[in-house]
ZAZAVO-912925 format. One line per field, with one value per residue (C-alpha): residue in one letter; residue number from 1; x, y, z. Coordinates in steps of 0.1 Angstrom, whole numbers, plus 5000, padded with zeros to 4 digits. Layout:
BEGIN
rest	(a, ...)
nr	(NUM, ...)
px	(X, ...)
py	(Y, ...)
pz	(Z, ...)
//
This chain:
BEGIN
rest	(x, x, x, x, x, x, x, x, x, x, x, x, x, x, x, x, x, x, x, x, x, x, x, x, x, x, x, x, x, x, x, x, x, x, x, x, x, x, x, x, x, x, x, x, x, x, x, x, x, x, x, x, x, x, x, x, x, x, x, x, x, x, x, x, x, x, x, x, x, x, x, x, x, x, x, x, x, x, x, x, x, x, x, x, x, x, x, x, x, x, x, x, x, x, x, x, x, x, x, x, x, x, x, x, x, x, x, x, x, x, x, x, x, x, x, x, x, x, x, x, x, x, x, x, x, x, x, x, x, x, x, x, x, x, x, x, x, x, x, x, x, x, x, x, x, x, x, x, x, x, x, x, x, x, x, x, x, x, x, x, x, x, x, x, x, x, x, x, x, x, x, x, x, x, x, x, x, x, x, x, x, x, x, x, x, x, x, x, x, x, x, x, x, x, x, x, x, x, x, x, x, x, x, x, x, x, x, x, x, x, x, x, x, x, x, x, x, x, x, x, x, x, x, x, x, x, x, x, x, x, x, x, x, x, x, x, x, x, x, x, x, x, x, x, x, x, x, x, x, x, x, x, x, x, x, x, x, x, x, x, x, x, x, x, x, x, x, x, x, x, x, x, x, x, x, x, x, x, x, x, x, x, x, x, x, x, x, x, x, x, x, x, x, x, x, x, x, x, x, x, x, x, x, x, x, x, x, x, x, x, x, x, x, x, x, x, x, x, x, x, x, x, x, x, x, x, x, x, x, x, x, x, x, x, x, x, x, x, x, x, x, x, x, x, x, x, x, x, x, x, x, x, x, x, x, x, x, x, x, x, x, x, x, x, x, x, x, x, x, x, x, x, x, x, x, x, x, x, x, x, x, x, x, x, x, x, x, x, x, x, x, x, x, x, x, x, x, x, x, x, x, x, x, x, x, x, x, x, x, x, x, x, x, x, x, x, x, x, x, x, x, x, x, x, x, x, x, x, x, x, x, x, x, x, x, x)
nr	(1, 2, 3, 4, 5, 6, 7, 8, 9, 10, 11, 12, 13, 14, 15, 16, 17, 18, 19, 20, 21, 22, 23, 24, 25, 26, 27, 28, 29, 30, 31, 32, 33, 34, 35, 36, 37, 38, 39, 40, 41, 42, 43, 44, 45, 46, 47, 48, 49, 50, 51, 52, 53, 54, 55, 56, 57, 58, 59, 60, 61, 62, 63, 64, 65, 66, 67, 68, 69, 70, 71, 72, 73, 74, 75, 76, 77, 78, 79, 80, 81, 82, 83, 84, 85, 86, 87, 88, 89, 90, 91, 92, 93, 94, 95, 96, 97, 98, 99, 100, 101, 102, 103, 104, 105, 106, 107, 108, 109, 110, 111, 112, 113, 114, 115, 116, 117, 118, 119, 120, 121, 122, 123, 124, 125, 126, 127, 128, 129, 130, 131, 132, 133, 134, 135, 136, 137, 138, 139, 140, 141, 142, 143, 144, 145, 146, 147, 148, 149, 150, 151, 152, 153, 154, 155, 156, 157, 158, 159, 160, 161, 162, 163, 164, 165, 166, 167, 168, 169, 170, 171, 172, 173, 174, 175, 176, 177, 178, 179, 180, 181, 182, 183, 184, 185, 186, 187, 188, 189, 190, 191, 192, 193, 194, 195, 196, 197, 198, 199, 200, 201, 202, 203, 204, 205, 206, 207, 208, 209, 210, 211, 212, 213, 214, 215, 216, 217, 218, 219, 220, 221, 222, 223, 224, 225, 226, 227, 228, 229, 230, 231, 232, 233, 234, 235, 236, 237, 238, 239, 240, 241, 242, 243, 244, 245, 246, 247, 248, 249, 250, 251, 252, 253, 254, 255, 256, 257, 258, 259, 260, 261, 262, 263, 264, 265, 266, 267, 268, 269, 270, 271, 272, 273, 274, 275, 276, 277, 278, 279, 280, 281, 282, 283, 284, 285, 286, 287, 288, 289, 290, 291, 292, 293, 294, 295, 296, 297, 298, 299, 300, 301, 302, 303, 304, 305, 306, 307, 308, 309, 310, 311, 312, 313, 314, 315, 316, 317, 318, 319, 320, 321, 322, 323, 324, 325, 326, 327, 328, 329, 330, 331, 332, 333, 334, 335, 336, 337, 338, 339, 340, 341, 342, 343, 344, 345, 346, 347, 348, 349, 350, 351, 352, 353, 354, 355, 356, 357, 358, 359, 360, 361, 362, 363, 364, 365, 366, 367, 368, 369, 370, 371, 372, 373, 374, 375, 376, 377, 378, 379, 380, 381, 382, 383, 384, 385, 386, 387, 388, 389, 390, 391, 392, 393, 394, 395, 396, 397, 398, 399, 400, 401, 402, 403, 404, 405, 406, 407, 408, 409, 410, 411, 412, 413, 414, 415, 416, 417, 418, 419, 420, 421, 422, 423, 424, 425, 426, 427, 428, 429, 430, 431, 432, 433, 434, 435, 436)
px	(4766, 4728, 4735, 4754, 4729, 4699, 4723, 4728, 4689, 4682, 4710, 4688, 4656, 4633, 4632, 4651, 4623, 4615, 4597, 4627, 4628, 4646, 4655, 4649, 4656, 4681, 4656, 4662, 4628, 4619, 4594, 4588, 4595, 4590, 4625, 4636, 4666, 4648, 4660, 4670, 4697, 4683, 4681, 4637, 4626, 4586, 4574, 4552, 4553, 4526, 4543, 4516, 4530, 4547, 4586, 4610, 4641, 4655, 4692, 4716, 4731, 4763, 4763, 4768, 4802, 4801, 4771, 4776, 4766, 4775, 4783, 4802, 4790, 4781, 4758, 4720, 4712, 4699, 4710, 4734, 4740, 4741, 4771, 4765, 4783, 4756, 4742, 4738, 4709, 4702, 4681, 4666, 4664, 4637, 4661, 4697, 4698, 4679, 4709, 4733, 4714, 4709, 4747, 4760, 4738, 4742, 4779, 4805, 4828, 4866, 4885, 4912, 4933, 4942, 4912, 4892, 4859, 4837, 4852, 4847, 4879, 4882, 4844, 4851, 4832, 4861, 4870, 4900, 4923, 4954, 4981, 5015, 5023, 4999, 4958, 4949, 4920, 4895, 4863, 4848, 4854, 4857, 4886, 4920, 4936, 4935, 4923, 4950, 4971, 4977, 5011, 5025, 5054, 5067, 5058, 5019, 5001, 4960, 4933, 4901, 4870, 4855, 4845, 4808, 4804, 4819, 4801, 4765, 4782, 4804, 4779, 4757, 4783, 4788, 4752, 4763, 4793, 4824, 4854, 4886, 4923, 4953, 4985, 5009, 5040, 5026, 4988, 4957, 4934, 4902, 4884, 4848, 4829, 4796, 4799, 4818, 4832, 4842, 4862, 4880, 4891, 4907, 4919, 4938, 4949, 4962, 4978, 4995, 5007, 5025, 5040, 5053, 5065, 5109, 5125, 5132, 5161, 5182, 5215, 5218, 5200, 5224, 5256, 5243, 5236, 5271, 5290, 5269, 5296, 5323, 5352, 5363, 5389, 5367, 5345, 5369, 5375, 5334, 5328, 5356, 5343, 5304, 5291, 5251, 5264, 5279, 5267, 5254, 5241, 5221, 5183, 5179, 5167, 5148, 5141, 5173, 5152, 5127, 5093, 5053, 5031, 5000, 4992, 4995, 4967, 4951, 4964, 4948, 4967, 4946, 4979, 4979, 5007, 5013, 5029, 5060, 5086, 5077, 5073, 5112, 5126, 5110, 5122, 5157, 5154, 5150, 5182, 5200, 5207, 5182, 5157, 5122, 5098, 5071, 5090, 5113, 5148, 5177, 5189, 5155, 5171, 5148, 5112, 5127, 5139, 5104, 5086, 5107, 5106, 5063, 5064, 5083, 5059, 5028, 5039, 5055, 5063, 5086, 5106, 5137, 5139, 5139, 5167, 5195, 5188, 5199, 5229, 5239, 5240, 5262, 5287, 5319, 5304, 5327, 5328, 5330, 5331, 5306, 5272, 5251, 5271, 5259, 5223, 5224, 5243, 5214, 5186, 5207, 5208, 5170, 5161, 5183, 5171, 5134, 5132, 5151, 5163, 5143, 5167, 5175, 5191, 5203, 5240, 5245, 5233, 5257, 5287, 5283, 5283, 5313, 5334, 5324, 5333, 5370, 5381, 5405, 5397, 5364, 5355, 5350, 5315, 5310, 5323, 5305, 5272, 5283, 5291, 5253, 5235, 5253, 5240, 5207, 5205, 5207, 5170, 5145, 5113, 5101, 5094, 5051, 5057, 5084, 5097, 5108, 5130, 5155, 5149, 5163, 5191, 5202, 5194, 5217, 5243, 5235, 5236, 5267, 5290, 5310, 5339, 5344, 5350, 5326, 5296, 5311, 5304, 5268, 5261, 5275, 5249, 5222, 5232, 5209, 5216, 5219, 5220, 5185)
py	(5175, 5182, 5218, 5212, 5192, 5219, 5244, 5226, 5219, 5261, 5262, 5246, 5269, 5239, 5213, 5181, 5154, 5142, 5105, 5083, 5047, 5022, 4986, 4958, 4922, 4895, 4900, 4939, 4946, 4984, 5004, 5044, 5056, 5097, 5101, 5135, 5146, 5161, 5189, 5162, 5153, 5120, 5104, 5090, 5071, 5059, 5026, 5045, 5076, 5087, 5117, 5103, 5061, 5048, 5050, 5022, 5038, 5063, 5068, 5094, 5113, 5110, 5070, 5077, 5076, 5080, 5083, 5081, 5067, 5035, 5044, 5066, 5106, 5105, 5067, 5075, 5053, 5069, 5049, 5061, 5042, 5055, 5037, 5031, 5012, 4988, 4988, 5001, 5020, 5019, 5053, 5053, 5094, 5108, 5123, 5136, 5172, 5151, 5127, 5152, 5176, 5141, 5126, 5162, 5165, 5130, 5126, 5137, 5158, 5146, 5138, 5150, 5121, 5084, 5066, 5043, 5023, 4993, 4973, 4942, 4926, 4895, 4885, 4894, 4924, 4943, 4975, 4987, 5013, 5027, 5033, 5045, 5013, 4993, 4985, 4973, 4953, 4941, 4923, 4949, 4987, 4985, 4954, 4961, 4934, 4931, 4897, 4909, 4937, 4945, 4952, 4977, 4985, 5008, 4981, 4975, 4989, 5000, 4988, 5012, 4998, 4990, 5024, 5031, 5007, 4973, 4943, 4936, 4908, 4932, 4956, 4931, 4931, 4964, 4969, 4957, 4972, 4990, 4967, 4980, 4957, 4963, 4937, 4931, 4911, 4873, 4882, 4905, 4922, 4926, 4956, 4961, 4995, 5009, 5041, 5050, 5082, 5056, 5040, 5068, 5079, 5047, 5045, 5080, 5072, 5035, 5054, 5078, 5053, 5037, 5065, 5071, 5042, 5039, 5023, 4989, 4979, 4950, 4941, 4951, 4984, 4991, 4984, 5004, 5035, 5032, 5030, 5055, 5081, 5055, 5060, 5035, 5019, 5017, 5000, 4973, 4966, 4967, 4943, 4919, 4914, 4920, 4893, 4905, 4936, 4913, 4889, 4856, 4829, 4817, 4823, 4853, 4841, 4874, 4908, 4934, 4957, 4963, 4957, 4962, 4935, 4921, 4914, 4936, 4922, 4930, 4964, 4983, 4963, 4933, 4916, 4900, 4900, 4881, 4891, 4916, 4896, 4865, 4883, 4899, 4867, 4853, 4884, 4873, 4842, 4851, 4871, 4835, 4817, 4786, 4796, 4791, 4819, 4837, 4870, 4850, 4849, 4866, 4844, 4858, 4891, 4919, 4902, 4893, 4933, 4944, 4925, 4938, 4973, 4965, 4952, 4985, 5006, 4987, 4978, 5009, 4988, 4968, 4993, 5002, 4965, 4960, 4984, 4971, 4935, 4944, 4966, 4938, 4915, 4939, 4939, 4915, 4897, 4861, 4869, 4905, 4892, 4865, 4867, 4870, 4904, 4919, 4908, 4921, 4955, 4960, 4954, 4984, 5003, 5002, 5013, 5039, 5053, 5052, 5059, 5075, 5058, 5065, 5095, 5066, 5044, 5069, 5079, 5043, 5027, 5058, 5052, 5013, 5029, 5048, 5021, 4998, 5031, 5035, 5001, 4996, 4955, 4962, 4954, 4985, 4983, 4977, 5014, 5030, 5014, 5027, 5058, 5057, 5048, 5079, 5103, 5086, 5093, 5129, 5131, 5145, 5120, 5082, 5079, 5071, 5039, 5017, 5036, 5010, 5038, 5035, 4995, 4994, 5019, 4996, 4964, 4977, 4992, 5024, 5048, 5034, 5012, 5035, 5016, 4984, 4959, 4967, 4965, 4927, 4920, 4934, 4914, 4881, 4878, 4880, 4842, 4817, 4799, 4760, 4745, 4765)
pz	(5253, 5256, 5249, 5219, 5201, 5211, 5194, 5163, 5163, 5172, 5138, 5111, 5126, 5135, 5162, 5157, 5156, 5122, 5111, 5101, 5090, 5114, 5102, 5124, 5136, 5119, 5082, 5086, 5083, 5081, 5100, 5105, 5139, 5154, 5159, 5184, 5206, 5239, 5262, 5287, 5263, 5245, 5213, 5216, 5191, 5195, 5187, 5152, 5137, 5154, 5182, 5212, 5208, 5235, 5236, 5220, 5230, 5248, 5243, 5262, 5240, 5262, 5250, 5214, 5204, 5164, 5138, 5103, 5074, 5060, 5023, 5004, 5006, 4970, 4975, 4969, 4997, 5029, 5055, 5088, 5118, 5155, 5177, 5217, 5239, 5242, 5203, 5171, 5158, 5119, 5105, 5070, 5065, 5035, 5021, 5020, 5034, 5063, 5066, 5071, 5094, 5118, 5109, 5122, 5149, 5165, 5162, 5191, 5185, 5186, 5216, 5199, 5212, 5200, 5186, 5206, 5199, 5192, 5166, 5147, 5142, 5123, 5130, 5166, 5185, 5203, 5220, 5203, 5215, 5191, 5214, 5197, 5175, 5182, 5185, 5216, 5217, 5247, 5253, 5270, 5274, 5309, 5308, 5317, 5308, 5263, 5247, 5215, 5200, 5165, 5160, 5137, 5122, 5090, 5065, 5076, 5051, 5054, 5025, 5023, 5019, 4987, 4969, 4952, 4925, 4942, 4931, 4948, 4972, 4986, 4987, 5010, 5033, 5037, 5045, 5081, 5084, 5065, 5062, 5059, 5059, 5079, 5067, 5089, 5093, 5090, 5091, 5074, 5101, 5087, 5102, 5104, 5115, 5115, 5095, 5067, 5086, 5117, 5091, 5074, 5107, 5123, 5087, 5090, 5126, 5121, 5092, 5105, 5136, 5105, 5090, 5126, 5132, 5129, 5098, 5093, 5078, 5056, 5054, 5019, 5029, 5053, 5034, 5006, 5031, 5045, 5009, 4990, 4985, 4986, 4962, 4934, 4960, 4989, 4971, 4955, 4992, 5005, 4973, 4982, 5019, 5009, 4989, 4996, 4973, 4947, 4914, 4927, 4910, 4943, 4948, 4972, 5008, 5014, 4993, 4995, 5006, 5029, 5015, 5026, 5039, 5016, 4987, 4958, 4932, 4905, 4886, 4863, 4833, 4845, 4856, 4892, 4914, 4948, 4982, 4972, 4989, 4972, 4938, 4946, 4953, 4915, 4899, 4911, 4901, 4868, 4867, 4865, 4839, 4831, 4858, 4853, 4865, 4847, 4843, 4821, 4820, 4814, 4785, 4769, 4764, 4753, 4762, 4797, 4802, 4789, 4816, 4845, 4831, 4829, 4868, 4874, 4864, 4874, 4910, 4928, 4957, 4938, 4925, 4944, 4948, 4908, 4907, 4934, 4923, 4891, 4902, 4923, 4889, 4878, 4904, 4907, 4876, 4875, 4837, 4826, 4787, 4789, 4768, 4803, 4819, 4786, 4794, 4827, 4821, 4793, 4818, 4844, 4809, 4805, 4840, 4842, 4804, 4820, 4858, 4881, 4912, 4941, 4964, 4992, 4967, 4941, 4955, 4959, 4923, 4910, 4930, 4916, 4883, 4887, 4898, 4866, 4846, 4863, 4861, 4838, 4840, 4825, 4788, 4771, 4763, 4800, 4807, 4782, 4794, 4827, 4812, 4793, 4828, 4846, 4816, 4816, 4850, 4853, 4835, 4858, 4859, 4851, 4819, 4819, 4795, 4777, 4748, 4721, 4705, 4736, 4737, 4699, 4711, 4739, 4728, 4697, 4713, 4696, 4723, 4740, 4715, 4703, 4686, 4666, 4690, 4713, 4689, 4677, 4716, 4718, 4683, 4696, 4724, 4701, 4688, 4704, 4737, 4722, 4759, 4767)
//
């Protein structure tokens, strides 16, 4: 270790000792320090500036497990932070170039295996370990028994710290620390490291444990895997015996499909959404008749199609359950002629004229199509909508916004009632709901 810092010193063509601010004591409090790494393999830093003051610390380079800074690479601020197992160490370099020579010179290389280090975890010191699916934590490195795991699974999902230009509180905070998130199934893990580059890398691992991690699964995620390529008559016989696949007028218990943990927020529209499960559930709700939910409702027509097609494109995570909710509404409707099918058959119309259907659902959300094109049972403006999703479906990318030429074309009828009778059908569900 010693001989890899003198070679990175020999590199740069001048010793490594340099005066470096250090920040002190509960009020932070800043004083210059003679700073060096020795032949003997330690980080000294004198009590002054001066080179002849007594020591204040001698620190074996073999302690330090990670230095960094504690802000973004393109901050102002001058500030890095040494890591050992019994403390951190916070420089104040003169300038950049000086940052970096020190950052690369102090920090070990990779282990090149699962992460381990001092973390603080929900406002608790800990050792953490990532070991396949989860993050082991302990009170000390040396313990062998853990004081708490962190469990993940496919649907955790990892928030980065706040980027250069948060607001000043946040920036306060990270003055001590980096804080990243990690949501998980009933719970937010909030993650606090020294450095920034300490954070990016549990960030990447934790990550990529995810992304290893196997699927999970729903009923209605299952069923529609199985019967994706599932003729006309198959699926007469899946609908009769599947109800999860069919029109209810029922609140859904839990999301169709599987769905990440935490919150979603603030987008850039300046709308705010909740957890996803509990914002696919509302979104359901409002495909029944008379339901009150801020999305609307589907006896608001047009305004109530806008602002799922808006939630599509603002919250990705939302989107393949947007879509089999509304095929479901489709399917086994009690009345194919009534004013509400029409409703719902618009709102599949609408998706399928801007996005296309993620690859996972796609074969499934066509076969559904298919079948409401073949039956004979159907109203005829039902098959041709069918017929118009299935053409509309065939385009090669999401469209980047609602386009009100293809609202006025659906909402209409224009692009898929194509005789008499079916446009008297699309032009008696435009008559007001009197019991609303």
């Amino acid at each position: 270790m010693a001989d890899r810092r003198m070679t990175l010193a020999d590199k740069y063509g001048q010793p490594m000792e340099a005066v470096l601010g250090m920040t002190h004591g509960l009020f932070r409090t800043k004083k210059q320090h003679n700073v060096s790494i020795t032949k003997e393999g330690n980080l000294v830093v004198l009590k002054t500036a001066d080179e002849g003051s007594d020591v204040l610390h001698a620190i074996p380079l073999k302690d330090i497990h990670s230095a960094g800074t504690t802000y973004d690479d393109d901050d102002d601020r001058l500030q890095f932070v040494v890591c050992t197992g019994t403390g951190s160490f916070t420089f104040l370099a003169p300038d950049k170039a000086t940052l970096k020579r020190w950052v690369l010179a102090l920090n070990p290389p990779s282990s090149g295996g699962s992460e381990s280090g001092w973390l603080t975890v929900n406002k608790k010191k800990r050792f953490c370990e990532l070991r396949k699916s989860s993050v082991v934590m302990f009170k000390e490195k040396e313990d062998r028994d853990p004081c708490g795991a962190i469990a993940l699974d496919c649907l955790c999902t990892v928030i980065p710290p706040q980027q250069t230009g948060a607001p000043t509180g946040m920036r306060r905070m990270t003055s001590r620390g980096v804080t990243f998130y990690v949501n998980t199934a009933g719970q937010q893990w909030a993650i606090t490291s020294k450095t920034v580059a300490d954070a990016n890398r549990w960030i990447t691992a934790i990550q990529d444990a995810i992304e290893c991690c196997p699927d999970l699964t729903t009923r209605f995620d299952k069923l529609a895997t199985a019967h994706q390529n599932s003729d006309t008559f198959t699926l007469d016989e899946v609908f009769l015996d599947r109800a999860i696949l069919c029109y209810s007028d029922e609140p859904l218990e839990m999301p169709l499909t599987p769905l990440p943990y935490g919150k979603i927020g603030k987008v850039p529209s300046g709308n705010e959404y909740g957890h996803p499960h509990i914002e696919a559930l509302a979104i359901f709700q409002s495909m029944i008749p008379r339901s009150k939910v801020r999305f609307g409702n589907v006896m608001d027509g047009e305004p109530w199609i806008r602002n799922l097609l808006q939630v599509y494109l603002e919250v990705p995570a939302l989107r393949n359950e947007i879509f089999c909710q509304s095929v479901k509404q489709i399917t086994r409707l009690p009345d194919i002629h009534g004013r509400f099918a029409i409703r719902h058959w618009q709102l599949v119309a609408a998706l399928c004229a801007h996005f296309r259907p993620a690859s996972k659902y796609f074969n499934y959300i066509r076969a559904c199509l298919h079948h409401a094109a073949q039956k004979s049972d159907n109203h005829e403006i039902i098959r041709q909508c069918a017929n118009y999703c299935l053409e509309k479906m065939q385009k090669p990318a999401t469209l980047p916004a609602i386009s009100d030429e293809l609202m006025r074309e659906i909402m209409s009828g224009q692009g898929f009632a194509e005789t008499e009778s079916a446009q008297m059908v699309l032009n008696h569900v435009e008559e007001p709901d009197c019991e609303a």
